[in-house]
PASEBA-1860 file (N, C-alpha, C; in nm, 3 decimals):
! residues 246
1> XXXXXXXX> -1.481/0.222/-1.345/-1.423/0.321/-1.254/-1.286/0.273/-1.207 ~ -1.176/0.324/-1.218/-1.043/0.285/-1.213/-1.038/0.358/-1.038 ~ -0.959/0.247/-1.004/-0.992/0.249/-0.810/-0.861/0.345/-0.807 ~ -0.847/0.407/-0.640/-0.765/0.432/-0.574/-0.701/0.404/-0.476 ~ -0.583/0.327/-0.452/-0.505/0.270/-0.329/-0.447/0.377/-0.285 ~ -0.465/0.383/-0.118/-0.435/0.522/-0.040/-0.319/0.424/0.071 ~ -0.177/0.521/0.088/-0.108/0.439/0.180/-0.146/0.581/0.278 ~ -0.097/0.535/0.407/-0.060/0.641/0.506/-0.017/0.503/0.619
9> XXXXXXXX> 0.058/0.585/0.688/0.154/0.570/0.774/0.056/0.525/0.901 ~ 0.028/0.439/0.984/-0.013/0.406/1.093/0.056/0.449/1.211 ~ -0.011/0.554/1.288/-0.034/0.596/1.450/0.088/0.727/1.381 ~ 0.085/0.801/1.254/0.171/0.921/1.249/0.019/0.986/1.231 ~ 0.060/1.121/1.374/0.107/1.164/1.430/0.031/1.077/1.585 ~ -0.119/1.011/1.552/-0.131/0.979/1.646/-0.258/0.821/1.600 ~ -0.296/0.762/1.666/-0.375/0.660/1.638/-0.523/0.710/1.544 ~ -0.569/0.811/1.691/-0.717/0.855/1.652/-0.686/0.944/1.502
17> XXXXXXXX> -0.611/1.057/1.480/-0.556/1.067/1.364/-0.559/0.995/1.258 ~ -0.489/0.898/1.252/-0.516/0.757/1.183/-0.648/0.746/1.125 ~ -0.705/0.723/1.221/-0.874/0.657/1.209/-0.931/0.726/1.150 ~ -0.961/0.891/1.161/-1.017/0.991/1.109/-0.954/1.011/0.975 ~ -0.852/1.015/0.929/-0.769/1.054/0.822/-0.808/0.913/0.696 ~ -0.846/0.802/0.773/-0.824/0.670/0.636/-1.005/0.642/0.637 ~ -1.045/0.672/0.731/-1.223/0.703/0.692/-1.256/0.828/0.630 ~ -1.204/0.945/0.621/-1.214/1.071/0.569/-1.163/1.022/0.362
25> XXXXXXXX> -1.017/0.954/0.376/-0.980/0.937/0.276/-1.095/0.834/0.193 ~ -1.220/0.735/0.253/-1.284/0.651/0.200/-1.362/0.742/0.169 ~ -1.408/0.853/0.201/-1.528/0.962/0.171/-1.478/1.075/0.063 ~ -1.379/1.056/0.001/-1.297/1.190/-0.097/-1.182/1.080/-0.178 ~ -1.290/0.957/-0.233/-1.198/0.862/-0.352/-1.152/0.763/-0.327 ~ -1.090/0.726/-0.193/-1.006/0.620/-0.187/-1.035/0.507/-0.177 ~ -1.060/0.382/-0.242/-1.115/0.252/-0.232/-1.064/0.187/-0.164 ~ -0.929/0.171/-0.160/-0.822/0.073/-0.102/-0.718/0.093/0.008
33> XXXXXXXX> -0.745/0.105/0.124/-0.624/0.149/0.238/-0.519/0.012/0.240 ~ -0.369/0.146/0.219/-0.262/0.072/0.277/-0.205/0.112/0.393 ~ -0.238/0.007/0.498/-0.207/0.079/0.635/-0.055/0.018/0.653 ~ 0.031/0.164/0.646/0.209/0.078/0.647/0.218/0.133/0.828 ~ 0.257/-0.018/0.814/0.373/-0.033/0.952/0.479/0.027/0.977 ~ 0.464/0.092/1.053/0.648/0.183/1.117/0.741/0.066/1.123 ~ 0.826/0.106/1.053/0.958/-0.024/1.051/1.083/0.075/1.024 ~ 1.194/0.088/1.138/1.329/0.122/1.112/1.413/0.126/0.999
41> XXXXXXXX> 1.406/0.003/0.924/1.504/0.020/0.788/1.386/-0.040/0.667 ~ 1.306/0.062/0.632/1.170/0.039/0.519/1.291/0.044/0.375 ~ 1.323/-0.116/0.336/1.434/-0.065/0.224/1.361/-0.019/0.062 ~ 1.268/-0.053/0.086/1.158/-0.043/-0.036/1.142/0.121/-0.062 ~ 1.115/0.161/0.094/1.050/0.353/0.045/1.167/0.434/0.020 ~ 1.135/0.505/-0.017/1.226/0.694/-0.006/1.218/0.758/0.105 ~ 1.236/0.871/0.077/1.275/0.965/0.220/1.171/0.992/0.330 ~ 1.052/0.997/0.226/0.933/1.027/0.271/0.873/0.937/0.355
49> XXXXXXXX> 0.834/0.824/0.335/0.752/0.704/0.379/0.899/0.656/0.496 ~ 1.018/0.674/0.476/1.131/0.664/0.576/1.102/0.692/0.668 ~ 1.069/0.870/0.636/1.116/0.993/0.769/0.935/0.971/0.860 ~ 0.856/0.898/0.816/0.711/0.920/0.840/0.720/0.745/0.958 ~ 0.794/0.650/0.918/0.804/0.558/0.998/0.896/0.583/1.130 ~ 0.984/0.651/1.090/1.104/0.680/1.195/1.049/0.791/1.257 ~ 0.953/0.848/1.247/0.860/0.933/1.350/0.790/0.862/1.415 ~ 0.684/0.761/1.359/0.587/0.683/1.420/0.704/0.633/1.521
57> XXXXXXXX> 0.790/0.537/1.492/0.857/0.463/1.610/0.889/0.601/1.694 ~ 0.988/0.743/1.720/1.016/0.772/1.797/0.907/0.800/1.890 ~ 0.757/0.830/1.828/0.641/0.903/1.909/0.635/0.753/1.974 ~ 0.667/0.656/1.978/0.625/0.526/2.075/0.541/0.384/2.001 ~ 0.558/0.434/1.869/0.428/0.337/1.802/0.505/0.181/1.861 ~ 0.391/0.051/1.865/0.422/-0.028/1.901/0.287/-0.116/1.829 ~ 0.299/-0.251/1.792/0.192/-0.355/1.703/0.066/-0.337/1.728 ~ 0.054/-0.329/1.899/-0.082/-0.293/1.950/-0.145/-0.216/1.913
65> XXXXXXXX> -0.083/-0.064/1.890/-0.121/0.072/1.789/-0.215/0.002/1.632 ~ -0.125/-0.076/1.608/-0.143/-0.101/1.472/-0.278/-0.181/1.458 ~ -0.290/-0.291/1.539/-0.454/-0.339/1.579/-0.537/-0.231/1.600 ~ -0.489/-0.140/1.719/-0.602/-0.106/1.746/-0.721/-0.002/1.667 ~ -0.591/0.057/1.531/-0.625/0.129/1.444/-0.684/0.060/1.338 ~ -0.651/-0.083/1.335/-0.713/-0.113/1.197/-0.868/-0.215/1.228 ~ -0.905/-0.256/1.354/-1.025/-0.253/1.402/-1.123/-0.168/1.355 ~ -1.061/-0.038/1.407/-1.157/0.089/1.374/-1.184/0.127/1.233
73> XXXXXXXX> -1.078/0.059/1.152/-1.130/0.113/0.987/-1.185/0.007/0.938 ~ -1.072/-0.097/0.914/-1.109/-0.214/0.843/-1.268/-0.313/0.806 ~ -1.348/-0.241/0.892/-1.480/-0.298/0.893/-1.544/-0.237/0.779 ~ -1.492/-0.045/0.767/-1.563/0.040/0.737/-1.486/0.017/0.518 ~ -1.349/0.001/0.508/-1.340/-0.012/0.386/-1.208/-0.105/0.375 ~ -1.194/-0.205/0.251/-1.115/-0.281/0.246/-0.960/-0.239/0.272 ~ -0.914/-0.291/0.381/-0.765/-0.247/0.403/-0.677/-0.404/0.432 ~ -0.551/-0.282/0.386/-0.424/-0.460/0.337/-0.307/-0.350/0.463
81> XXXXXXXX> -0.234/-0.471/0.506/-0.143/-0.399/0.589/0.013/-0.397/0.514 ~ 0.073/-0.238/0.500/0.200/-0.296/0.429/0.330/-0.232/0.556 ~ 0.381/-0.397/0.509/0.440/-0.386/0.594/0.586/-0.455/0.595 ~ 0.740/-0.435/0.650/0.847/-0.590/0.632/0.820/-0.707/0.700 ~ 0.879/-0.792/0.664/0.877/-0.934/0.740/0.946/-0.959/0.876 ~ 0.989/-0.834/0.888/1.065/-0.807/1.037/0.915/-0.843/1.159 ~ 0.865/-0.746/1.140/0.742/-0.691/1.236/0.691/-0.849/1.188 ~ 0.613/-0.898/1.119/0.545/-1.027/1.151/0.623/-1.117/1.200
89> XXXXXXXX> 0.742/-1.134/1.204/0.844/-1.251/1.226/0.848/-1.165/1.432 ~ 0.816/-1.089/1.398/0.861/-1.022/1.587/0.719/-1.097/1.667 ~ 0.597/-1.023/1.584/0.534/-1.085/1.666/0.442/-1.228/1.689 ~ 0.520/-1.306/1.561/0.468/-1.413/1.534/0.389/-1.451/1.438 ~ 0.389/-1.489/1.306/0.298/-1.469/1.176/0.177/-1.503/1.147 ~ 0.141/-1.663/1.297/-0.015/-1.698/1.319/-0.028/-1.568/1.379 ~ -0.001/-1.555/1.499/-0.106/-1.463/1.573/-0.085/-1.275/1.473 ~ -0.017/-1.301/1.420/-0.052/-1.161/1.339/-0.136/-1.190/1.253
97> XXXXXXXX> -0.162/-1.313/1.193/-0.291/-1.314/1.045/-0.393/-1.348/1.129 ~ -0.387/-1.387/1.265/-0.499/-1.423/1.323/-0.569/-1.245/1.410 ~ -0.482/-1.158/1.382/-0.536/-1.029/1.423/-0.626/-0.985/1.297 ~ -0.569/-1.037/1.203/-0.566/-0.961/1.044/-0.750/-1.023/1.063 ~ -0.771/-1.160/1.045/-0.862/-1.224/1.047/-0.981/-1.184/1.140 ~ -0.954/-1.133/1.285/-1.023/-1.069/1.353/-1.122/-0.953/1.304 ~ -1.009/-0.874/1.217/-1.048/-0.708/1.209/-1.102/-0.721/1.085 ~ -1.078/-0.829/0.977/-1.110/-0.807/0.833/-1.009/-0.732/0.721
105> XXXXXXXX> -0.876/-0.793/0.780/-0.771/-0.733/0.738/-0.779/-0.803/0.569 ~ -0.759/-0.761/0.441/-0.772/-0.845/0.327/-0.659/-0.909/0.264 ~ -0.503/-0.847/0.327/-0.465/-0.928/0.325/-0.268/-0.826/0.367 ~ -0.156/-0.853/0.321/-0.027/-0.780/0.330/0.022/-0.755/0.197 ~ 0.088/-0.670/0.203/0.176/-0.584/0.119/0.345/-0.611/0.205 ~ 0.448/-0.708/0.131/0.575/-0.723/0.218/0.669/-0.732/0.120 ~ 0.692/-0.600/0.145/0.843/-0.570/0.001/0.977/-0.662/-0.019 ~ 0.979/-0.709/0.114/1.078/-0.781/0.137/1.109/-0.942/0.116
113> XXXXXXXX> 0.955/-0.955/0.101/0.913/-1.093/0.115/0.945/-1.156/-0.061 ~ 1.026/-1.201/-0.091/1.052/-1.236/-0.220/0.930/-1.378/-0.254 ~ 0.895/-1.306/-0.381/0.802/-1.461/-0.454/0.872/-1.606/-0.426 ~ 0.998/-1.610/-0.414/1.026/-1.739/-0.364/1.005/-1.812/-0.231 ~ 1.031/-1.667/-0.169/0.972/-1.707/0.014/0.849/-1.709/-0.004 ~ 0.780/-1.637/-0.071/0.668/-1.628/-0.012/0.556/-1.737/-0.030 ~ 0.605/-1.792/-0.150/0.513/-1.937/-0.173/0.453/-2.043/0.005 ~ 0.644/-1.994/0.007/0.636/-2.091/0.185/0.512/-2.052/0.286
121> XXXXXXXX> 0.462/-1.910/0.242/0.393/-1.816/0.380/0.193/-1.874/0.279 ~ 0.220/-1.911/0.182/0.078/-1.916/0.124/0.004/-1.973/0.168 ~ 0.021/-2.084/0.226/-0.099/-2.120/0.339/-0.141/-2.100/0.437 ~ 0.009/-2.053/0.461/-0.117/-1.999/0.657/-0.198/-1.843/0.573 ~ -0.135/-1.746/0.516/-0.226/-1.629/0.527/-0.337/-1.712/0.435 ~ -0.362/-1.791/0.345/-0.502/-1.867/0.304/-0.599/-1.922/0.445 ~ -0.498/-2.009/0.526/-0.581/-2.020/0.621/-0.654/-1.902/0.708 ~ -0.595/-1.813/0.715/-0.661/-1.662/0.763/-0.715/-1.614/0.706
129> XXXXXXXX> -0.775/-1.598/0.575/-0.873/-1.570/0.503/-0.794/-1.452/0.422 ~ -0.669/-1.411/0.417/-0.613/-1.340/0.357/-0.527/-1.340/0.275 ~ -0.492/-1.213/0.183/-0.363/-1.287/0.087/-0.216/-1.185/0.127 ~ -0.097/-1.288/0.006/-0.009/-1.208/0.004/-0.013/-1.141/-0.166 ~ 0.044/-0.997/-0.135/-0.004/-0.918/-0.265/0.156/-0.935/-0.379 ~ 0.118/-0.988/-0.500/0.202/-0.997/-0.570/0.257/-0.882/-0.653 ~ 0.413/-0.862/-0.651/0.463/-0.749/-0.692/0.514/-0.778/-0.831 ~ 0.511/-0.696/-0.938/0.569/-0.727/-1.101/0.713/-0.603/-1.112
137> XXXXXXXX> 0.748/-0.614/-1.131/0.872/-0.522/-1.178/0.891/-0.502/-1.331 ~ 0.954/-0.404/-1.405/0.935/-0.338/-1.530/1.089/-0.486/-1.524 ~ 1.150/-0.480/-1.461/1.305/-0.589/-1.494/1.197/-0.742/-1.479 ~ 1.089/-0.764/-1.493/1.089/-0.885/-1.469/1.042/-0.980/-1.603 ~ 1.113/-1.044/-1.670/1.059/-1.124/-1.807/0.920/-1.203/-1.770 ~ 0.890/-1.213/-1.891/0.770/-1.271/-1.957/0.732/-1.374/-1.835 ~ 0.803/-1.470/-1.854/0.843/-1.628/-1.790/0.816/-1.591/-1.647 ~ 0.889/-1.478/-1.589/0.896/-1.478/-1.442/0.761/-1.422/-1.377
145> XXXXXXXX> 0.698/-1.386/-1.484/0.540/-1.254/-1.440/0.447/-1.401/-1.461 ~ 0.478/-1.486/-1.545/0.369/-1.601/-1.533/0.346/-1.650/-1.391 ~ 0.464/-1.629/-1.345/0.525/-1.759/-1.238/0.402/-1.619/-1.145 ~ 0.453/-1.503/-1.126/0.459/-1.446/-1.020/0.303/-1.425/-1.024 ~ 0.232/-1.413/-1.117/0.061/-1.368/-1.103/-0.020/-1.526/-1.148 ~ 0.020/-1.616/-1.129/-0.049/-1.723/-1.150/-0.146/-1.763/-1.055 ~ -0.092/-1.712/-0.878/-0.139/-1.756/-0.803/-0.233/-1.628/-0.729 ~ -0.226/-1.482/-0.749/-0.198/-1.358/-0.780/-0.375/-1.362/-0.697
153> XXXXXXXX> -0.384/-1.274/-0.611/-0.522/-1.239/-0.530/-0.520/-1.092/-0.496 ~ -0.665/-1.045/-0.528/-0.683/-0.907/-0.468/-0.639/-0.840/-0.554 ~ -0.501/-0.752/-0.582/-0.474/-0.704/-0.669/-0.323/-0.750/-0.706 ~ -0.294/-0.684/-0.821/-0.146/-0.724/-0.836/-0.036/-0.579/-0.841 ~ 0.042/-0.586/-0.750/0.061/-0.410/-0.710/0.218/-0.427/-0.831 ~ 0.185/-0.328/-0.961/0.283/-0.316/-1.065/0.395/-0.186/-1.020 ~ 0.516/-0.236/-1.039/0.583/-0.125/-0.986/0.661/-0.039/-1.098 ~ 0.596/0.095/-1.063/0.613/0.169/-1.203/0.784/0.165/-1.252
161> XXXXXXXX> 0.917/0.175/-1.187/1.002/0.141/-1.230/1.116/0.073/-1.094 ~ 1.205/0.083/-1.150/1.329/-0.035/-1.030/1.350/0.097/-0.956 ~ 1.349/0.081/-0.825/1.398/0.209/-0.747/1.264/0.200/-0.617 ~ 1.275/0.279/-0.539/1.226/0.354/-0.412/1.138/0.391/-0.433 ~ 1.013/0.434/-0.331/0.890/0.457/-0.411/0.953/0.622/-0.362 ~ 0.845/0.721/-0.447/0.855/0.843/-0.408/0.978/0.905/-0.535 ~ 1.014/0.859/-0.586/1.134/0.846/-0.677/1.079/0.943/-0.797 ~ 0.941/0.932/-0.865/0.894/0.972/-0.928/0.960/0.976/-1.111
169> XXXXXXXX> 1.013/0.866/-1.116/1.074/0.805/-1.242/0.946/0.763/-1.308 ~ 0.995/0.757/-1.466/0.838/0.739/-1.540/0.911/0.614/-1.692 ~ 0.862/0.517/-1.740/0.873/0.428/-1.769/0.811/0.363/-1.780 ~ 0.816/0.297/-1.964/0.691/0.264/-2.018/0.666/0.125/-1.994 ~ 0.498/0.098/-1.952/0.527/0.000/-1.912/0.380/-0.098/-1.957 ~ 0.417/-0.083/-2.083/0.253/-0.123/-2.219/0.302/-0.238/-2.207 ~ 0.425/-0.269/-2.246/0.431/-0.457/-2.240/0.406/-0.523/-2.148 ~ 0.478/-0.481/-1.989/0.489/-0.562/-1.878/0.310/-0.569/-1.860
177> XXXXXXXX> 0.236/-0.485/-1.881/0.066/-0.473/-1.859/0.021/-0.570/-1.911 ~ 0.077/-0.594/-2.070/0.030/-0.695/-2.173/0.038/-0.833/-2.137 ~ 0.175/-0.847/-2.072/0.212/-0.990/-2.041/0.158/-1.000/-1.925 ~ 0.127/-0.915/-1.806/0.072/-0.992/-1.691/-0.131/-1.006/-1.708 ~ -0.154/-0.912/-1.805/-0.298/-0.971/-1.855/-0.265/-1.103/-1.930 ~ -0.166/-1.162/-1.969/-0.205/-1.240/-2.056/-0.259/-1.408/-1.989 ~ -0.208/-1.395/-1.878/-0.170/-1.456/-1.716/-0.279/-1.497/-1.644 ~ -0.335/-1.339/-1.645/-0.442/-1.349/-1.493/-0.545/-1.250/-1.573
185> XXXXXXXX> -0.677/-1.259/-1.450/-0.771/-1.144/-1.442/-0.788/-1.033/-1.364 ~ -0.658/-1.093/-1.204/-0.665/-0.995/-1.136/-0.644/-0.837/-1.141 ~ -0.694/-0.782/-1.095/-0.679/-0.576/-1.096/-0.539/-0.566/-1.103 ~ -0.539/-0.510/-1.146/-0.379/-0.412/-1.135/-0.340/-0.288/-1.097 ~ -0.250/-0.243/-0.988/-0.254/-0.096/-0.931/-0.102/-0.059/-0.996 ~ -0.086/0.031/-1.054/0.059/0.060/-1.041/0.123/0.153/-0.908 ~ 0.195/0.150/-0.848/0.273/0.231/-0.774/0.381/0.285/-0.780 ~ 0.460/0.349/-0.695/0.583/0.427/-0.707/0.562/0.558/-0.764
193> XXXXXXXX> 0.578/0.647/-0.757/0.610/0.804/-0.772/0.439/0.858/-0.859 ~ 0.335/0.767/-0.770/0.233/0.848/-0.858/0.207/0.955/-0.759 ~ 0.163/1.086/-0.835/0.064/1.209/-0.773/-0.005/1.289/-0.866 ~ -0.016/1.378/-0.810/-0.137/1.428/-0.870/-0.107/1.476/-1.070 ~ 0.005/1.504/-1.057/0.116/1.535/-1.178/0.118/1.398/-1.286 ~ 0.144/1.304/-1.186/0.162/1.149/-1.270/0.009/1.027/-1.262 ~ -0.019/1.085/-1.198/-0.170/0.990/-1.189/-0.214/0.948/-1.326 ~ -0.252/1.045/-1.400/-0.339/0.970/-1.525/-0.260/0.928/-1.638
201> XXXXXXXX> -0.125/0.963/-1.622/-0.034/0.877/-1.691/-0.010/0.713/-1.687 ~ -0.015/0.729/-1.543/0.041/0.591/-1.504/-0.086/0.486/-1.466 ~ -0.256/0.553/-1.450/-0.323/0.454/-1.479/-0.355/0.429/-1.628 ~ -0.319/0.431/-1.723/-0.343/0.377/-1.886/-0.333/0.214/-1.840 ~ -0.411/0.177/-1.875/-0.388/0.000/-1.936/-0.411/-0.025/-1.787 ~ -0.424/0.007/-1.667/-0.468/-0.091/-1.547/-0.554/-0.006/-1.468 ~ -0.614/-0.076/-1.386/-0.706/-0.074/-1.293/-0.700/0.021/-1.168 ~ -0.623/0.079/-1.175/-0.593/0.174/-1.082/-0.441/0.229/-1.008
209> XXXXXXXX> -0.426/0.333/-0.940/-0.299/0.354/-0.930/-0.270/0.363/-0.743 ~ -0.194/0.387/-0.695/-0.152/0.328/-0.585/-0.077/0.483/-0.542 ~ -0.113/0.515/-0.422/-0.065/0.668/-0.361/-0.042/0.634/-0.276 ~ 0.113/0.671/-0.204/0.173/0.700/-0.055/0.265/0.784/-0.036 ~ 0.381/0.834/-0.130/0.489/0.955/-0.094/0.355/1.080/-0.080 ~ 0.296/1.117/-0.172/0.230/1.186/-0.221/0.119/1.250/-0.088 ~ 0.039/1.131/0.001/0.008/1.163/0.098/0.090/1.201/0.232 ~ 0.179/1.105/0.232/0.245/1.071/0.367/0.341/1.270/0.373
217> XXXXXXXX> 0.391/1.274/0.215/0.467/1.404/0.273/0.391/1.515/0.345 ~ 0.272/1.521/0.304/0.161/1.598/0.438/0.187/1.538/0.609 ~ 0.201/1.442/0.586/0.204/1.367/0.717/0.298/1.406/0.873 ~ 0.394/1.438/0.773/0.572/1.465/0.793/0.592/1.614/0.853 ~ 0.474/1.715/0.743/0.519/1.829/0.727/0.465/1.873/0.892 ~ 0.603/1.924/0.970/0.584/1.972/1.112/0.484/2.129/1.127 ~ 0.523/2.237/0.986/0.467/2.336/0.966/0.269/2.301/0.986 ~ 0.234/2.225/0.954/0.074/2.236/0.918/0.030/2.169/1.072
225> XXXXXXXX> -0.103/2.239/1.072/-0.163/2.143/1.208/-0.262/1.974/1.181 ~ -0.283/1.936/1.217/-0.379/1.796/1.217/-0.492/1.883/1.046 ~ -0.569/1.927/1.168/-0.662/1.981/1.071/-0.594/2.007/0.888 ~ -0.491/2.082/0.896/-0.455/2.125/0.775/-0.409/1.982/0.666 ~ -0.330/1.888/0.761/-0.291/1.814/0.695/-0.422/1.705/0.665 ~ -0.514/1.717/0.732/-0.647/1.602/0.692/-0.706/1.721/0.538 ~ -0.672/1.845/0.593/-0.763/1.861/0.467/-0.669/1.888/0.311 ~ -0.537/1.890/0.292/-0.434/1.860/0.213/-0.445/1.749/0.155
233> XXXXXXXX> -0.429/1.606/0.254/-0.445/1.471/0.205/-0.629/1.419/0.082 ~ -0.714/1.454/0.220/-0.814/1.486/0.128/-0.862/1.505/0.012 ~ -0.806/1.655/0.014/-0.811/1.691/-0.079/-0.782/1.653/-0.209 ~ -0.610/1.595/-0.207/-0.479/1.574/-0.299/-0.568/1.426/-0.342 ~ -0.678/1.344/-0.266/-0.713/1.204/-0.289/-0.845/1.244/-0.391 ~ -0.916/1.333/-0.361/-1.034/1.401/-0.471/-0.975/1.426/-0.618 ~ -0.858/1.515/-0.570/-0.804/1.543/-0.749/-0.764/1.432/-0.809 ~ -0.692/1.301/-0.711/-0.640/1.180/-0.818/-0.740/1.144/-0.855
241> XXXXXX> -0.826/1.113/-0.794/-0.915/1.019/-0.830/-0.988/1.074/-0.933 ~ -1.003/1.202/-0.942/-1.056/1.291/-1.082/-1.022/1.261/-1.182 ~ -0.897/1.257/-1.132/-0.779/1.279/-1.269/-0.747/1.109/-1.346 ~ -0.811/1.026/-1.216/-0.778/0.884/-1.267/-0.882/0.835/-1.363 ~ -0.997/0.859/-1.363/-1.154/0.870/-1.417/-1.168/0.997/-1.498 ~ -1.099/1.090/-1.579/-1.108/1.163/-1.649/-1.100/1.137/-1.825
END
């Protein structure tokens, strides 16, 4: 069964929202929550996952939000927090893996965090019982995917091409699959511009595919009410997951 990684936006439009929307999404496909952090300059996303953080911050979101939401899920299905190195460096990187560790957090998603830094961060999130999630790029040679999935936990999040997620660029990516199996055993999700259109394209050859423009633009949309947008997201997470297992 080829899994589904679900992002959504933490405390958009509101916390309890949150809670209901990423337990609803575990009941209609989704295996894997990515709970992203509201962060001001997200250089990794597009417009979408942008305009969905720069809401969370204006409605007031603040770290505490972000605990107090992932308490409430994290027990119920495996969730990774994605997030920049801004926000852990603000509120301190023990006592943030030591929240992570509390709630059963499995581990971060940090776009920013380059494989070279991040070697430095590998022991404390080990000491917290969590990991950091390794990213592959279609630009990255043979040599450099050894280096980068050698040490590689949980999953290894493949990025469908160079660019922004939400981008919805398509690019073949049979070798980079080949060479990072050749490596490791860990799962593989691809991300960037999957939906319902690109889903069963882009899981061929790995383990599952990775959704967040795709939800979050429900998130955004001011026209729909709560209700409409839980049952849009929902929904849109039933057909991938159809379409990923078809």
């Amino acid at each position: 069964m080829k899994k589904l990684v679900g992002f959504i936006t933490a405390s958009l439009p509101n916390n309890n929202f949150t809670i209901d929307l990423a337990l609803a999404l575990k009941e209609n496909g989704v295996d894997i929550l990515e709970l992203g952090i509201p962060f001001s300059d997200p250089v990794a996303d597009g417009p979408v996952i942008e305009k969905a953080s720069l809401l969370a911050l204006q409605n007031g979101f603040k770290l505490h939000d972000l605990f107090d939401i992932t308490q409430k899920i994290a027990p119920y299905m495996d969730t990774f927090w994605m997030g920049y190195m801004n926000s852990f460096f603000r509120y301190g990187i023990e006592g943030f893996l030591e929240k992570g560790l509390e709630y059963g957090v499995k581990g971060s998603i940090i776009p920013d965090l380059p494989f070279e830094e991040s070697s430095r961060y590998q022991q404390i999130f080990e000491k917290y019982n969590q990991s950091i999630i390794s990213f592959v790029a279609p630009t990255d040679s043979e040599e450099r995917i050894q280096k980068l999935v050698k040490d590689s936990k949980q999953f290894i999040y493949l990025v469908a091409y160079a660019g922004i997620t939400g981008s919805g660029k398509n690019e073949d990516l049979s070798k980079i699959i080949d060479n990072v199996k050749k490596y490791t055993n860990t799962p593989i999700y691809t991300g960037f511009g999957v939906d319902e259109h690109t889903a069963k394209d882009k899981v061929q050859g790995v383990d599952g595919v990775i959704v967040g423009s795709a939800f979050v633009k429900y998130l955004i949309d001011e026209s729909l009410s709560n209700n409409e947008k839980m049952k849009k997201i929902t929904g849109l997470a039933r057909e991938i997951k159809d379409k990923i297992n078809s």
